[in-house]
Backbone as CSV, one residue per row, in Angstrom:
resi,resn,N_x,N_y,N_z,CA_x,CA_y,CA_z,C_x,C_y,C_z
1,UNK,-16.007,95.988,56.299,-14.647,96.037,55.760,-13.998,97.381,56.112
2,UNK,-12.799,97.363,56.644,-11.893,98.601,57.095,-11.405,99.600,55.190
3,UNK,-11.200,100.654,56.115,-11.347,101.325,54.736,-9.705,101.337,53.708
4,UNK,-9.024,100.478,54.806,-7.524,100.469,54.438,-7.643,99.275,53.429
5,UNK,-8.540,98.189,54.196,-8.530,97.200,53.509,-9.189,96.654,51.757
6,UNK,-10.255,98.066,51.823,-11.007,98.253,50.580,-10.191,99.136,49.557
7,UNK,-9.245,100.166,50.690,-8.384,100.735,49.368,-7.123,99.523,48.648
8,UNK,-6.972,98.935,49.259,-6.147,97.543,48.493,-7.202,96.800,47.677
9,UNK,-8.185,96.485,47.861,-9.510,95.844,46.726,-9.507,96.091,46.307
10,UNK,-9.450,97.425,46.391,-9.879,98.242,44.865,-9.037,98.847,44.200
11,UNK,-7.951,98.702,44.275,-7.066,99.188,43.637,-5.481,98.233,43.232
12,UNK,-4.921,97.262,44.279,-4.290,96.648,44.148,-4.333,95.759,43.113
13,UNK,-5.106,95.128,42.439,-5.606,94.236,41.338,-4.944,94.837,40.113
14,UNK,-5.926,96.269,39.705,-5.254,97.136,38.752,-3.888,97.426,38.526
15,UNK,-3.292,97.432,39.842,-2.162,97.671,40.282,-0.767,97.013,39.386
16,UNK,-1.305,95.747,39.738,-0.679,94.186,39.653,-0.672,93.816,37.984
17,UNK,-1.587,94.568,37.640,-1.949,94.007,36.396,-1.255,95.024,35.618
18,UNK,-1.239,96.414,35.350,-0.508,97.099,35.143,0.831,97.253,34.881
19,UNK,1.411,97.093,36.100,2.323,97.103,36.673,3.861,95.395,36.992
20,UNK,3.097,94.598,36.723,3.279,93.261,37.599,4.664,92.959,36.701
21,UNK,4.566,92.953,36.114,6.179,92.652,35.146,7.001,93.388,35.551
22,UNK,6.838,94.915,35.514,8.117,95.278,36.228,8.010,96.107,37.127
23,UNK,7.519,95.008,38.487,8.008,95.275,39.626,8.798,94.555,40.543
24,UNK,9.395,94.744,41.636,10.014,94.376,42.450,9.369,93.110,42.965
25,UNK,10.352,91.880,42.828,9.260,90.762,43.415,8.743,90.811,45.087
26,UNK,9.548,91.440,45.556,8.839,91.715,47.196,7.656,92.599,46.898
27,UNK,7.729,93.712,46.291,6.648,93.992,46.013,5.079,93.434,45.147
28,UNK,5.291,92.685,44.911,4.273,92.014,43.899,4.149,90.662,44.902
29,UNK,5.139,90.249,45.782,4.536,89.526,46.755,3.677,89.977,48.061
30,UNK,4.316,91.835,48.389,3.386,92.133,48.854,1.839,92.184,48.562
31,UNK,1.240,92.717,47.812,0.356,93.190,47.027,-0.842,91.370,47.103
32,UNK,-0.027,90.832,46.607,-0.736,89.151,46.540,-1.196,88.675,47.592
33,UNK,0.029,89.072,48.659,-0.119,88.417,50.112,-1.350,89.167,50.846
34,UNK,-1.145,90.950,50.644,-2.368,91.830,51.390,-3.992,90.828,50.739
35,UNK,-3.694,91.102,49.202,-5.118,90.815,48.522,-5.421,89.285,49.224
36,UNK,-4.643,88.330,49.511,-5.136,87.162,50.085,-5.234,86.661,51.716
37,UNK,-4.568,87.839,52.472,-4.597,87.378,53.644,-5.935,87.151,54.425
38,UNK,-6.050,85.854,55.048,-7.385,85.725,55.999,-8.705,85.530,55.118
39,UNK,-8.117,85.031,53.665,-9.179,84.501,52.865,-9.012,83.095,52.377
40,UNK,-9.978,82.633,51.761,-10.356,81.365,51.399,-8.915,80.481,50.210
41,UNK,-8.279,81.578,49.889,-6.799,81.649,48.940,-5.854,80.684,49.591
42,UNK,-5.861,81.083,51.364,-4.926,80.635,52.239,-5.525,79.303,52.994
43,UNK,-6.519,79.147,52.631,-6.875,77.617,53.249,-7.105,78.481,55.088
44,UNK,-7.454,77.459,55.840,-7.567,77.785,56.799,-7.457,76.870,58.029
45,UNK,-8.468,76.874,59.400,-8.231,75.571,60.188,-9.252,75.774,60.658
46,UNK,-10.311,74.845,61.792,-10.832,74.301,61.872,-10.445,74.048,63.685
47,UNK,-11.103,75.060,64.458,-10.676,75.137,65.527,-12.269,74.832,66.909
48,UNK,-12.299,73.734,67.616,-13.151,73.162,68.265,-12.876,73.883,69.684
49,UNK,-14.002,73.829,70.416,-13.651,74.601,71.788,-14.100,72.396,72.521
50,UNK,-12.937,73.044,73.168,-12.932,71.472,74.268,-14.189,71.519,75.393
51,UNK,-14.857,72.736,75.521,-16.014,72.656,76.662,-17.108,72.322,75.701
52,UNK,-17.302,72.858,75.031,-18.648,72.992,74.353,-19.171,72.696,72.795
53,UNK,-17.806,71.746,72.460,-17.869,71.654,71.120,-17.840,72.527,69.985
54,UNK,-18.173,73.652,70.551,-18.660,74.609,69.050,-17.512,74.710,68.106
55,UNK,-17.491,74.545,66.873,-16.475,75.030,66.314,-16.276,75.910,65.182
56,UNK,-14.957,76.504,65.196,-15.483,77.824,64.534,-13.791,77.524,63.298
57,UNK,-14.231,78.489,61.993,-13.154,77.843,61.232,-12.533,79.708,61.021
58,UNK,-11.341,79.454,60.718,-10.663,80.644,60.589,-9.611,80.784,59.368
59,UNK,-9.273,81.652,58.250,-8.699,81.977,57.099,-7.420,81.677,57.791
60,UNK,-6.606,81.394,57.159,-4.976,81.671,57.413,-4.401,83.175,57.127
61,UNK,-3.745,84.221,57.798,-2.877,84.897,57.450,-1.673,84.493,56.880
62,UNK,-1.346,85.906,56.040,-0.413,85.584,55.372,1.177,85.506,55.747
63,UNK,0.998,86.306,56.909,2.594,86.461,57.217,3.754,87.604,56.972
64,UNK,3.313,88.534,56.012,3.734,89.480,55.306,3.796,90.124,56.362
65,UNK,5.352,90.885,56.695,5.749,91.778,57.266,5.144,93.168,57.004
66,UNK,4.883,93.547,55.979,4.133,94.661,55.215,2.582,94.558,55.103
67,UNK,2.207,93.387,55.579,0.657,93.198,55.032,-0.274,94.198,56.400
68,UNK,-1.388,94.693,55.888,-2.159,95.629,56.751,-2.695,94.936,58.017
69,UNK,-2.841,93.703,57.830,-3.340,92.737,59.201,-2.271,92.122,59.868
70,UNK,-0.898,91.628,59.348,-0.054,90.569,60.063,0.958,91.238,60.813
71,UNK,0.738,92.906,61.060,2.179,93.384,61.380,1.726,93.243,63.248
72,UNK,0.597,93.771,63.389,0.600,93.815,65.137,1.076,92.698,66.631
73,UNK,1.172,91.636,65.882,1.203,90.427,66.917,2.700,90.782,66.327
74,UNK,3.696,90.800,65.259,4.941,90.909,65.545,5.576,92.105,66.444
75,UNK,4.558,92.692,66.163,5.153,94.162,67.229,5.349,93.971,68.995
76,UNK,4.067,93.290,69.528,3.966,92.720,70.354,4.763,92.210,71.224
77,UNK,5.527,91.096,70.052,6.418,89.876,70.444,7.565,90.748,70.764
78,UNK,8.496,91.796,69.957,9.360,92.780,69.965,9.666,93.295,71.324
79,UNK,7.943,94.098,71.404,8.121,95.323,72.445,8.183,93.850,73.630
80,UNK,7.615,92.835,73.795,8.465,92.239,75.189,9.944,91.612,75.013
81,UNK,10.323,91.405,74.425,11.239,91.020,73.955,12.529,92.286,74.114
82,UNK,12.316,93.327,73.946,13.172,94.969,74.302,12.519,95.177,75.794
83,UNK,11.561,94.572,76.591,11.556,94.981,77.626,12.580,94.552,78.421
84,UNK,13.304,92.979,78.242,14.418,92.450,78.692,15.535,93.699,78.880
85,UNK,15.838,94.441,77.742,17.026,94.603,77.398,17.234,96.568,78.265
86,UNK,16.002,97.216,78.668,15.904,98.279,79.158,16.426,98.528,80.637
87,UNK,17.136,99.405,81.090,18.380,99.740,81.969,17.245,100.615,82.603
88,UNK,17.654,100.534,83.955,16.782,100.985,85.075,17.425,102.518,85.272
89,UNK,17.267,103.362,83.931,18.067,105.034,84.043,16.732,105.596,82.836
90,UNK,17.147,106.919,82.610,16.537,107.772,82.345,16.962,107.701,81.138
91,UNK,16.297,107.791,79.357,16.560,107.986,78.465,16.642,108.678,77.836
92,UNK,17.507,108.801,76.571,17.063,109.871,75.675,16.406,109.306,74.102
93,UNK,15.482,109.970,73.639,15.196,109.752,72.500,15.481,111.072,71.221
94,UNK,16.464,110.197,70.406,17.435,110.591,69.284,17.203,110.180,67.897
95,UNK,16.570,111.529,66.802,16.321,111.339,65.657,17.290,111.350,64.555
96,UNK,17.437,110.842,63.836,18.573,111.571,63.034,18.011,111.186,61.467
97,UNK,17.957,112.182,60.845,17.533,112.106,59.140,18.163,112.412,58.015
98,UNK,18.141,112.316,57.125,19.532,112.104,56.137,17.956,114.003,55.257
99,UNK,19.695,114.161,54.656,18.933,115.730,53.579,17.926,114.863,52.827
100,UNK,17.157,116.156,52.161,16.626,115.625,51.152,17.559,115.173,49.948
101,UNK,18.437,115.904,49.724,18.954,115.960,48.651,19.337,114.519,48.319
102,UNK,19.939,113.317,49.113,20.752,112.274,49.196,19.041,111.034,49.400
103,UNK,17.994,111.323,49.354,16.501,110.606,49.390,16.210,109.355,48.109
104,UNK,16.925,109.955,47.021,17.067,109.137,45.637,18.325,108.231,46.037
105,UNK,19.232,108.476,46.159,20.410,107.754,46.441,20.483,106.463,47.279
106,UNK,19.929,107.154,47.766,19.137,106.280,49.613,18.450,104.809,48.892
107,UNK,17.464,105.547,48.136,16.289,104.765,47.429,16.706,103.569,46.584
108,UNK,18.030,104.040,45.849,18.213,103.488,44.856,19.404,102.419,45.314
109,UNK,19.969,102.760,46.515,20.871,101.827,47.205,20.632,100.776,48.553
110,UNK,18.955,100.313,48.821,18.717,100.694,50.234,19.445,99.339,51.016
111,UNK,19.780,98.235,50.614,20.481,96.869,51.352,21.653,97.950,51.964
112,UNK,22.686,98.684,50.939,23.444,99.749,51.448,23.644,100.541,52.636
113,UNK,22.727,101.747,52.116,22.302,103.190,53.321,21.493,102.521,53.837
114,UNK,20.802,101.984,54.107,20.291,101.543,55.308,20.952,101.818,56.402
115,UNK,21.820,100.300,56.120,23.021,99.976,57.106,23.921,100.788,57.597
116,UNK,24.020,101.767,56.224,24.849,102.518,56.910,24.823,103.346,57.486
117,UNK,23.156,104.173,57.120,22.792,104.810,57.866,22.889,104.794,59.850
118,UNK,22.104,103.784,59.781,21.706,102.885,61.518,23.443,103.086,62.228
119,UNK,24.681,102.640,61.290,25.376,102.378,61.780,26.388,103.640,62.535
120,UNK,26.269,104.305,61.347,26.937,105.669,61.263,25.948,106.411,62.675
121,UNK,24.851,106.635,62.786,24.620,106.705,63.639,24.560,107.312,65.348
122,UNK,24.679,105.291,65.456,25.235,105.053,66.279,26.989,105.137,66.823
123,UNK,27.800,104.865,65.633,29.081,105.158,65.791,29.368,106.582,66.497
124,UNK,28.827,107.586,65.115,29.010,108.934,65.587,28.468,109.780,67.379
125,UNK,27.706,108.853,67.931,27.289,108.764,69.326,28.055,108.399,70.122
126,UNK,28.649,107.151,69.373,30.011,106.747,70.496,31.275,107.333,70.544
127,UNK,31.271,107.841,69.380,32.564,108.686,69.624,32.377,109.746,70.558
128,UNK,31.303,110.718,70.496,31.334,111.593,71.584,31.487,111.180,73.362
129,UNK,30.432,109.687,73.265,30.531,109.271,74.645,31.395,108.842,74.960
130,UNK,32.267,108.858,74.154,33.768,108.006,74.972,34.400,109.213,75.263
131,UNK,34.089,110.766,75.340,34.670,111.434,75.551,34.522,111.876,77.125
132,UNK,35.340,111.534,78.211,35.328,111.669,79.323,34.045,113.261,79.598
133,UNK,34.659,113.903,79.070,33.485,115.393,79.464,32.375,115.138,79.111
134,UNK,31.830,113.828,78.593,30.501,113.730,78.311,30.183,112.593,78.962
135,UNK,30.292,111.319,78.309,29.977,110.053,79.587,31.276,109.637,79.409
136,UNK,32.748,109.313,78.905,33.316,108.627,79.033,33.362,106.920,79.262
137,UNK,32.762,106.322,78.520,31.996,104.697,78.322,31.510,105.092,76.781
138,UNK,31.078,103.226,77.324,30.478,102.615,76.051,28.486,102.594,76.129
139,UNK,28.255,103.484,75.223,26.603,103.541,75.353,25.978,102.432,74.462
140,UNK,24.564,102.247,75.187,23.697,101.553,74.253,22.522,102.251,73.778
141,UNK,22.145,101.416,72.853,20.963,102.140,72.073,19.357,100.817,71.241
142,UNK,18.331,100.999,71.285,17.378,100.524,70.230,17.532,101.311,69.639
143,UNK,17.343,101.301,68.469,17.613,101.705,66.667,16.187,101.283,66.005
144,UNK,15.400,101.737,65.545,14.841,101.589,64.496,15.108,102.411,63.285
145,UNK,14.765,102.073,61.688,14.607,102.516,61.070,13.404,102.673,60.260
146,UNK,13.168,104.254,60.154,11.436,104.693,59.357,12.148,105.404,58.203
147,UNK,11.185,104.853,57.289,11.144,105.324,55.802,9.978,106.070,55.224
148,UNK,9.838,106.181,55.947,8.302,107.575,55.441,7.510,108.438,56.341
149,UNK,7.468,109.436,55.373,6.881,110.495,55.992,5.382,110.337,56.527
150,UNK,4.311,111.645,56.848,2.859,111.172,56.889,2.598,111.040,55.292
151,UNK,3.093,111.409,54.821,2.627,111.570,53.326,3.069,110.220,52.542
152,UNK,3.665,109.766,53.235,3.989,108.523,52.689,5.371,108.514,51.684
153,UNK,5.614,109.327,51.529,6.889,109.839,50.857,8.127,109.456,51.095
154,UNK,8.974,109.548,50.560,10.495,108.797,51.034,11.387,109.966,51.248
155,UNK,11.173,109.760,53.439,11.947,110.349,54.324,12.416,109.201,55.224
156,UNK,13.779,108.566,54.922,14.688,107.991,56.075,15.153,108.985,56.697
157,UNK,15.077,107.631,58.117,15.613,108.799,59.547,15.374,107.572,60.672
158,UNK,15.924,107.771,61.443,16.800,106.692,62.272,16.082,107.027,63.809
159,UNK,14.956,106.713,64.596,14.825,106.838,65.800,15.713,106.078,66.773
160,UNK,16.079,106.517,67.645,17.251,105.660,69.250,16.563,106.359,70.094
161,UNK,16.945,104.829,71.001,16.575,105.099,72.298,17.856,104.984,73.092
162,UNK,18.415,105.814,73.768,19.916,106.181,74.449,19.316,106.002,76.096
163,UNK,20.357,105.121,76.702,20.210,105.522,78.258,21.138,106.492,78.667
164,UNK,20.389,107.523,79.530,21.415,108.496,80.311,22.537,107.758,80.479
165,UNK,23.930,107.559,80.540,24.606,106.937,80.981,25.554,105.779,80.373
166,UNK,26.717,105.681,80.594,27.437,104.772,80.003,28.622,103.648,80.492
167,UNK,28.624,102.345,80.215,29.572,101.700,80.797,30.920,102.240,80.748
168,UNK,32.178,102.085,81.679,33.405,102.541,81.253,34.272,101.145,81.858
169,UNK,34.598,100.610,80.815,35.688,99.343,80.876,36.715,99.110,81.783
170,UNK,37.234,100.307,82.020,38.635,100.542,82.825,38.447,100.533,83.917
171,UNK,37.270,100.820,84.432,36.934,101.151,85.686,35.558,99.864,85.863
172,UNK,35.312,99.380,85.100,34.134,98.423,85.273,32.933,99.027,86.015
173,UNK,32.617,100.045,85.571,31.563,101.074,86.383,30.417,101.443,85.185
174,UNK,29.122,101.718,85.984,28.366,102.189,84.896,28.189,104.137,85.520
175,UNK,28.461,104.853,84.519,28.643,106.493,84.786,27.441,106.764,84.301
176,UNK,26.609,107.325,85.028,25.143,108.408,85.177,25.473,109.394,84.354
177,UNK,25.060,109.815,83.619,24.825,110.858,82.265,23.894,112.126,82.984
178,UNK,24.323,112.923,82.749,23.532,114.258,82.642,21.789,114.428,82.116
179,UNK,20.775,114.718,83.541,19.393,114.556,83.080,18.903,114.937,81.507
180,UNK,19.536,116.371,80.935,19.079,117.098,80.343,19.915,116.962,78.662
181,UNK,21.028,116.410,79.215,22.547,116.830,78.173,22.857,115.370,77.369
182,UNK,22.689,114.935,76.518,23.588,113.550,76.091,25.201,113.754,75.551
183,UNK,24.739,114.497,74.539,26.084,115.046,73.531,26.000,116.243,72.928
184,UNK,27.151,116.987,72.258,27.112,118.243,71.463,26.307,117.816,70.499
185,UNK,24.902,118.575,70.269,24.459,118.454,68.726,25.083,119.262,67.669
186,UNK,25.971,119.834,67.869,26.397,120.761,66.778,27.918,119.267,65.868
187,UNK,28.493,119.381,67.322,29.577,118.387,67.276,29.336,116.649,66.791
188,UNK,27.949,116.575,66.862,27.296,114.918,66.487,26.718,115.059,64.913
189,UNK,26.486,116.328,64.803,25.682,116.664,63.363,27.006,116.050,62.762
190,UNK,27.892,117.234,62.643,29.195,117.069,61.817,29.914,115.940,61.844
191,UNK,30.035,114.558,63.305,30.975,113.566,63.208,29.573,112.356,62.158
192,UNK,28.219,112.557,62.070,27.378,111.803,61.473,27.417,112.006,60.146
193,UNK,27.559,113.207,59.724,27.849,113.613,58.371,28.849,112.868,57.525
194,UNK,30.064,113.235,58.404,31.118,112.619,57.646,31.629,111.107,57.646
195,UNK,31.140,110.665,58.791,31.042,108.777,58.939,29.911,108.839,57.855
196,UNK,28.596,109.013,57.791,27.796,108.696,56.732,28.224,109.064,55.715
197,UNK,28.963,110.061,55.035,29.601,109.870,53.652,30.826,109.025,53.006
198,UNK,31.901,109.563,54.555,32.989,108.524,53.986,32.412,106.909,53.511
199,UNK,31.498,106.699,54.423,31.158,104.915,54.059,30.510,104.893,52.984
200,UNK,29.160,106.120,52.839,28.606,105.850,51.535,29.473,105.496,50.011
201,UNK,30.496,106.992,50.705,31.111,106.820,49.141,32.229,105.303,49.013
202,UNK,32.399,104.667,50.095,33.225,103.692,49.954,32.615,102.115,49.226
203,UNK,30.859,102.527,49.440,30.585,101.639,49.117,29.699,101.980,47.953
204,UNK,29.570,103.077,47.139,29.154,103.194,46.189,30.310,104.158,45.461
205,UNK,31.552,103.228,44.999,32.230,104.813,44.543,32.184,105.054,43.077
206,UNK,31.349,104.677,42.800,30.674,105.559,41.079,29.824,106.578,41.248
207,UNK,28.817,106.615,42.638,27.649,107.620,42.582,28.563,108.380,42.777
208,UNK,27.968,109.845,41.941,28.093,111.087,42.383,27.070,111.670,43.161
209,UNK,27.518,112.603,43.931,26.648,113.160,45.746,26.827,114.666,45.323
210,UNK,26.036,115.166,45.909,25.270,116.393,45.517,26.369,117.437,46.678
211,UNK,27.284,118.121,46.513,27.923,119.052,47.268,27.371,119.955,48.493
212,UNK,25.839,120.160,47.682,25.150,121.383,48.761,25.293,120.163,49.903
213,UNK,25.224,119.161,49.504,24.937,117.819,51.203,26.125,118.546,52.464
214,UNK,27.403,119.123,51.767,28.106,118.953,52.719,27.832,120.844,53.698
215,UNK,27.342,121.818,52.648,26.567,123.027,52.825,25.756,123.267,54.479
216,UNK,24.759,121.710,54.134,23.439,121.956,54.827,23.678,121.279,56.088
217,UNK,22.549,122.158,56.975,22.611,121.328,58.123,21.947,120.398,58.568
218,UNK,22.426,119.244,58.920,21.896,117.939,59.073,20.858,117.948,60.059
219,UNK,19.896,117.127,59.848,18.876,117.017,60.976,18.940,116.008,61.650
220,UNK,19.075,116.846,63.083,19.417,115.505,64.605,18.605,116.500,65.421
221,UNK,18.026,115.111,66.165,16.947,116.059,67.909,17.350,114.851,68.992
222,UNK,17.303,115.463,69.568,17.817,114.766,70.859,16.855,115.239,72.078
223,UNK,16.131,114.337,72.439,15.326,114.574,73.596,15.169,114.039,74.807
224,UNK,15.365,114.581,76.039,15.541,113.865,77.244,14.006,113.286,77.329
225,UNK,14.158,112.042,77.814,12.208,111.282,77.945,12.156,111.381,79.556
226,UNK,11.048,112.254,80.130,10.919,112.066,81.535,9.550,111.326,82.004
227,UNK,8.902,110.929,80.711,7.408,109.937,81.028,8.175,108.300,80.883
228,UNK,7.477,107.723,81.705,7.720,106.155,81.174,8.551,105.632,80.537
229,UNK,9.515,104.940,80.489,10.652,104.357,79.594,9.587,103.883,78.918
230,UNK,8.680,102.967,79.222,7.605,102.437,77.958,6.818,102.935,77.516
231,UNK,6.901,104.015,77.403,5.581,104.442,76.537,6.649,105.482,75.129
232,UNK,8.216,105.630,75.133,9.258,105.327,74.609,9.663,104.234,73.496
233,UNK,9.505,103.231,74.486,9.764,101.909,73.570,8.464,101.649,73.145
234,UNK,7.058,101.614,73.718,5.799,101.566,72.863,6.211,102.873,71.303
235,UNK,6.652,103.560,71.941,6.557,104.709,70.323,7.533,104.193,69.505
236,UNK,8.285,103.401,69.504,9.674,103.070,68.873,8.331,101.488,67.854
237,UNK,8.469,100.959,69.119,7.419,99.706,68.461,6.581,99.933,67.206
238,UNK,6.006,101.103,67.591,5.489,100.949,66.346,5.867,101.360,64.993
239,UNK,6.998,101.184,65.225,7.523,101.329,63.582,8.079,100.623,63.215
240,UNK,8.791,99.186,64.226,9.678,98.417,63.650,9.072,97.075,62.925
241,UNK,7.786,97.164,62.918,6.169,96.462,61.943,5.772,96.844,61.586
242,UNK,5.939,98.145,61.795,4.929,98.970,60.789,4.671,99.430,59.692
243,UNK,3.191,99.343,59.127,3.122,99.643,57.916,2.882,100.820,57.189
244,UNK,3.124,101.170,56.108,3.544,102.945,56.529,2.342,103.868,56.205
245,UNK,0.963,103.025,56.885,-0.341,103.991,56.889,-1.001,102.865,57.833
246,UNK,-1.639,103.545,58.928,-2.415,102.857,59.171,-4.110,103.029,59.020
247,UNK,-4.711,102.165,60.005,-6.143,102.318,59.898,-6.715,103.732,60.040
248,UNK,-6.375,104.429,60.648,-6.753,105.314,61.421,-6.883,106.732,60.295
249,UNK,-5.835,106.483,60.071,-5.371,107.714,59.124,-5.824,107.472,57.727
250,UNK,-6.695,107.032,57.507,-7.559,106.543,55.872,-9.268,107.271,56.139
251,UNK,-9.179,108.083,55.587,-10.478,109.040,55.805,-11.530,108.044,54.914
252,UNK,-11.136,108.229,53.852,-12.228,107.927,53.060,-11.237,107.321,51.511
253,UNK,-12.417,106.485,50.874,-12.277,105.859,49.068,-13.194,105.738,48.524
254,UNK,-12.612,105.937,47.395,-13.759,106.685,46.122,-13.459,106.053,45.277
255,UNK,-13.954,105.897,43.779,-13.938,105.051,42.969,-12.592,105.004,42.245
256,UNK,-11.895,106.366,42.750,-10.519,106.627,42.228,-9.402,107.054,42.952
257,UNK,-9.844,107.701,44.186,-9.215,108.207,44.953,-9.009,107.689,46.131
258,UNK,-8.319,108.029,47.254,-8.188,107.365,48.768,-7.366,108.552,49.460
259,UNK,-8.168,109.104,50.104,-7.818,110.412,51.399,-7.619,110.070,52.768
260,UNK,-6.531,110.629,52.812,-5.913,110.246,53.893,-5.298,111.924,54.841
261,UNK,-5.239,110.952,55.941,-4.972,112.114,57.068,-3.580,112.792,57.186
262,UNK,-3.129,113.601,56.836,-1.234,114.412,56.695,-1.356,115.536,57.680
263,UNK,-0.833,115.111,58.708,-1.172,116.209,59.701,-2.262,117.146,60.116
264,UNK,-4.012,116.358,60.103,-4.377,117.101,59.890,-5.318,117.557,58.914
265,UNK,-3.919,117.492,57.569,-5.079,117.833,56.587,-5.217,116.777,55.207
266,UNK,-6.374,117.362,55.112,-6.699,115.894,53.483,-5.921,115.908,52.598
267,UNK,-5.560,114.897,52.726,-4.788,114.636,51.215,-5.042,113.640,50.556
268,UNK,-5.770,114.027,49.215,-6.447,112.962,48.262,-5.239,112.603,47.200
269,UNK,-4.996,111.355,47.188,-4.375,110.434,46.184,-4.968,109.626,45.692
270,UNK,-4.617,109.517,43.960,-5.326,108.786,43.229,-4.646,107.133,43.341
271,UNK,-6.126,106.509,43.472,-5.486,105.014,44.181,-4.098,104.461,43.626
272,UNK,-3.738,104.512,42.200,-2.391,104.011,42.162,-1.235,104.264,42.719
273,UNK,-1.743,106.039,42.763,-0.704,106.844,43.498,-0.122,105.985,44.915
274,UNK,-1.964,106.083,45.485,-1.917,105.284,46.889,-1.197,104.069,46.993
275,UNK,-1.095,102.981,45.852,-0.345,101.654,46.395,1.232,102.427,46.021
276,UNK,1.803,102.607,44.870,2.902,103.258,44.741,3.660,103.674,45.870
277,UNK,2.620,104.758,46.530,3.650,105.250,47.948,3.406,104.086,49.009
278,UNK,2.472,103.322,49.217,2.726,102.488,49.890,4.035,101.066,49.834
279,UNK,3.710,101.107,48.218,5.247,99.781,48.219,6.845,100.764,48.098
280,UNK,6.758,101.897,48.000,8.360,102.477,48.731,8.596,102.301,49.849
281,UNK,8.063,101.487,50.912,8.083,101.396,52.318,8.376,99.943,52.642
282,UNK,8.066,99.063,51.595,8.252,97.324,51.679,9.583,96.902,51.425
């Protein structure tokens, strides 16, 4: 048994039971779906080999977008599926993360900031590229959105994948972008800022927003990719299934605890802790 899979045994049950009234029903369907996937719960099938008869019977998965076993074959399907859509130019890969300060807000609104996050974005990108001194066109982008840190913690932030380069309508031409340069980051911080607030506040206009937000400086990276367009979209992939710990990064579980890898270094959480930060991510 994987050690990801024993820290849900052993702890998810308690969890459920605890907890199960008031939680989130996606969450409490997560939790059901992990504890039953690829077991005797889900019934199964009954699969014959046509040469040799042998036959071998297999659990059903559950299907859960969030579940620790069902996310990889959707990732799969994705990353060929975005191989269609990739432009024979040079990319950039573009982070963009909201303050801490606005992390609760986020949390507490997410059908919302999500959206508006992803959208704002991207908008604030196009406004610069339509600016002739930069590409003058219309750019494209993959978008994912990640909601956690290594720690498992609640950090939204928006990975893109940008091609050098942009269509321009008027001219029905596609314009080559600068190897090194996409847009002003000083000038993209500030047009993302204020598209992401004006909308927030339009669509939540009871919250009150924390002032230092407009103080601080926003976090955006912008990086020219000169390896592989796919090994780009492989890094993007894995987050748009992903679950927000994987195998790898689960050191060890204890009768109470579950240590895990944070850059590096151990960090022991007590198992409830452990499902907790795991269902802020579902």
């Amino acid at each position: 048994m994987s050690l990801l899979k024993e820290a849900f045994e052993r702890f998810a049950p308690d969890y459920l039971e605890r907890y199960g009234q008031s939680m989130l029903p996606s969450h409490r369907r997560c939790l059901t779906d992990i504890l039953s996937c690829q077991t005797a719960a889900l019934d199964g099938s009954l699969h014959v080999c046509q040469s040799c008869g042998h036959e071998h019977y297999t659990f059903h998965s559950c299907g859960n977008r969030s579940c620790i076993k069902c996310h990889h074959l959707r990732t799969e399907k994705w990353l060929d599926k975005q191989q269609e859509n990739i432009l024979p130019t040079q990319h950039f890969h573009c982070i963009f993360t909201l303050p801490s300060e606005l992390r609760l807000i986020v949390r507490s609104h997410q059908k919302e900031a999500y959206k508006i996050l992803m959208t704002s974005a991207f908008d604030a990108l196009q406004i610069l590229a339509n600016d002739p001194k930069h590409l003058g066109g219309k750019i494209g982008a993959i978008a994912v959105l990640h909601t956690w840190s290594r720690a498992m913690i609640n950090h939204p932030h928006v990975h893109m994948m940008i091609p050098a380069g942009a269509y321009n309508k008027d001219y029905d031409t596609w314009i080559r972008g600068r190897e090194k340069f996409l847009v002003p980051i000083d000038a993209l911080k500030s047009i993302f800022r204020a598209i992401f607030m004006k909308r927030m506040r339009k669509a939540l206009p009871k919250q009150i927003f924390p002032q230092v937000i407009w103080k601080k400086d926003w976090s955006i990276h912008i990086n020219s990719f000169d390896s592989k367009i796919e090994n780009l979209l492989n890094y993007l992939g894995r987050y748009v299934y992903r679950i927000a710990i994987t195998e790898n990064r689960v050191l060890a579980v204890s009768e109470s605890t579950v240590t895990i890898n944070n850059n590096g270094v151990a960090l022991h959480l007590r198992g409830e802790e452990f499902i907790r930060r795991y269902l802020q991510h579902v």
